[in-house]
MIGUVEX-296743 format. One record per residue: residue in three letters; x negated, y, z negated of N, C-alpha, C in turn. Coordinates in pm, whole numbers, plus 50000, padded with zeros to 5 digits. Atoms other than C-alpha are relative to their C-alpha. Last residue first. Example, Ala and Ser with C-alpha at 12.3 -4.5 7.8 and 13.67 -1.06 7.14 Angstrom:
BEGIN
ser500824988150006486334989449286500775010949927/ala499114988150000487704955049220499105012050000/
//
This chain:
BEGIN
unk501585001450052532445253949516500064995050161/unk500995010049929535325275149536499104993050042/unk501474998949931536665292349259499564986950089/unk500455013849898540465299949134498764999250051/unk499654997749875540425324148868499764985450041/unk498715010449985539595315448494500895005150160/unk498924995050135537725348848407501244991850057/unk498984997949933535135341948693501065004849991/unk500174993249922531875335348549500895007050048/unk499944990250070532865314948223499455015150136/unk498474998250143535445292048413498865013149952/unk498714989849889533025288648726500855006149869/unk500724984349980529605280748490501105005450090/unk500384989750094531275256848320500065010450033/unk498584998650065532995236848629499675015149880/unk499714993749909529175239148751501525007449986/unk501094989849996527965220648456500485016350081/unk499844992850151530605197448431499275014450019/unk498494993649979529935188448803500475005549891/unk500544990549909525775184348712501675007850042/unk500274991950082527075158148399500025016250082/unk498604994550100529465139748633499235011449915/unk498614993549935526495134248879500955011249925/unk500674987749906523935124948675501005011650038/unk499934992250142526515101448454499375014050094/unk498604998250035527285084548815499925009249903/unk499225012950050523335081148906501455009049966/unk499374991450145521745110049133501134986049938/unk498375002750052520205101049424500155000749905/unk499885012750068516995119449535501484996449924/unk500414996750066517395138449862500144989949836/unk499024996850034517695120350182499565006949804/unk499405007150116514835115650333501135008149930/unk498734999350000514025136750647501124984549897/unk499604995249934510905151750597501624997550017/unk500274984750005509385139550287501205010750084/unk499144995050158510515107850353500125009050011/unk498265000849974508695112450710501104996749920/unk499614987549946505465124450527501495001750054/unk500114990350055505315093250323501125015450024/unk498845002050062505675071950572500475006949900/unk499124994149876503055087450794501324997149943/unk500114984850010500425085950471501535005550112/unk499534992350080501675049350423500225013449998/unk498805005050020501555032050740500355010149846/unk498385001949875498815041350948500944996149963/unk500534986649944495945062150693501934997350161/unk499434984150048497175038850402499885008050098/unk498595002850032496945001150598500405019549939/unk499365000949893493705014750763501614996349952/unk499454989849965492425023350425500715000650113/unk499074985850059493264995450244499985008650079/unk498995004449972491924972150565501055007349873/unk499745001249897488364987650547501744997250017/unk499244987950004488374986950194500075005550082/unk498994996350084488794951150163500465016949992/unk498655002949984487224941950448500445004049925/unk500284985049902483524965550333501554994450030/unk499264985650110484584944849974499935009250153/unk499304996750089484084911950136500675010149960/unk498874998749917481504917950337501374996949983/unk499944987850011479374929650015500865002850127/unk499394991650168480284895449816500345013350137/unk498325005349993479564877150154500895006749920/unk499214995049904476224892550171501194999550003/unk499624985750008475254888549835500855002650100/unk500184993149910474294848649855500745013149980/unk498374999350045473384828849556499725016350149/unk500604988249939470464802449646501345010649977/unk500474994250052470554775249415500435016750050/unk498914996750071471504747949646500365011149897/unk499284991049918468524757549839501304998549957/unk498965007949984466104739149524501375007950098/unk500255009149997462754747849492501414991850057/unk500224999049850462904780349427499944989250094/unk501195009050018465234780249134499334998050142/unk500094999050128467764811349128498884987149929/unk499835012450024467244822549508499824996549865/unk501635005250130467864856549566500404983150017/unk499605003850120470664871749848498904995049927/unk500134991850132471194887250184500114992749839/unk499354987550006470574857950446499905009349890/unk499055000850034469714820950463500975010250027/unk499145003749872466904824350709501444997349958/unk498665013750073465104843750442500874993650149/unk499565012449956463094864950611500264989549958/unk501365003349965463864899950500499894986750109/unk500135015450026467344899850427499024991949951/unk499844998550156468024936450462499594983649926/unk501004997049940468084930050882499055004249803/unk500755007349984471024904950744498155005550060/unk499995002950088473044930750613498914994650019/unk501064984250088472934951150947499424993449836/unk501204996449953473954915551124499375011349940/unk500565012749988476844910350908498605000750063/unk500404998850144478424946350916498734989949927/unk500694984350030478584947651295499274997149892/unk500684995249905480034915351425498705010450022/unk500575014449927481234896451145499235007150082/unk500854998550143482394931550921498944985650120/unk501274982849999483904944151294499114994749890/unk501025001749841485654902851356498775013849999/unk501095012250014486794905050972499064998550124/unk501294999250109488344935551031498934991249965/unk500614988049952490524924751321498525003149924/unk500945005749892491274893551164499165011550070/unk501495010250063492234909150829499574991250172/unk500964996949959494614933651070498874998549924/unk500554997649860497304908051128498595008049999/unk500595012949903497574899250790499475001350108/unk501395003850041498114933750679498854991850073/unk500834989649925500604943150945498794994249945/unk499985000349827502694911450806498975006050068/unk500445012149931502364920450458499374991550146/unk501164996550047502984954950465499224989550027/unk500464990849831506164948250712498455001049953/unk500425012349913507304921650408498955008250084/unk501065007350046506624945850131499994991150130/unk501334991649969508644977250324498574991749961/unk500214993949837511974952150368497965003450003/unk500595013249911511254942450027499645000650067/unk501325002850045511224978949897499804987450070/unk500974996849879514034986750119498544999649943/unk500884988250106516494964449943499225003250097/unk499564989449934518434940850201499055013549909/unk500974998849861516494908550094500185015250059/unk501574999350015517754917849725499255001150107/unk500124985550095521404928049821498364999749989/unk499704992249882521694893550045499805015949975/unk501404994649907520654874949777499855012450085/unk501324993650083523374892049533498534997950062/unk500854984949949525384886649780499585004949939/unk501014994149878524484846049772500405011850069/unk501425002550004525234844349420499365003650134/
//
């Protein structure tokens, strides 16, 4: 049981979910401080003067009521703020270095055996039953 954990933690998908994780986390503060700093104030010049901020009020009378936009639209600028920074520094470069020096794709046991058959074939009818070196 526990190397079958030891097999799962060791996988390189995990591995690559924790690191995603991790990086993520770290750069929702980041983001949040640019949407807080930047995004937040531009929203709010959109506001008019409401002292609440970007959004309608649904009875006027009553400020419990009031349903606010901004949060919705800082929200989504983090969200795709922090996809693309996660894809532009971790995926696209990971990617490429697969690409580059990944090993080529593995081939299951049957794979295998079928591709050596194959090759066996093509020596025997190529050759006229000689010795051949692969």
């Amino acid at each position: 049981m526990l190397k079958g954990f030891k097999e799962f933690l060791l996988r390189g998908n995990v591995v690559d979910l924790a690191v995603a994780v991790v990086i993520g986390t770290a750069f929702v503060s980041i983001v949040t401080a640019f949407t807080n700093g930047i995004i937040n104030p531009l929203l709010a010049v959109f506001g008019g003067t409401n002292t609440m901020g970007l959004g309608f009020q649904l009875v006027a009378d009553k400020p419990a009521t009031f349903v606010e936009v901004g949060p919705i639209i800082t929200a989504a600028v983090n969200f795709i703020l922090i996809a693309a920074i996660l894809y532009f520094v971790l995926v696209v470069p990971a990617t490429h270095a697969k690409k580059r020096y990944g090993d080529d794709e593995k081939l299951s046991d049957n794979e295998l055996l079928i591709e050596i058959r194959d090759l066996l074939a093509e020596a025997q009818r190529g050759g006229g039953g000689g010795k051949h070196e692969f």
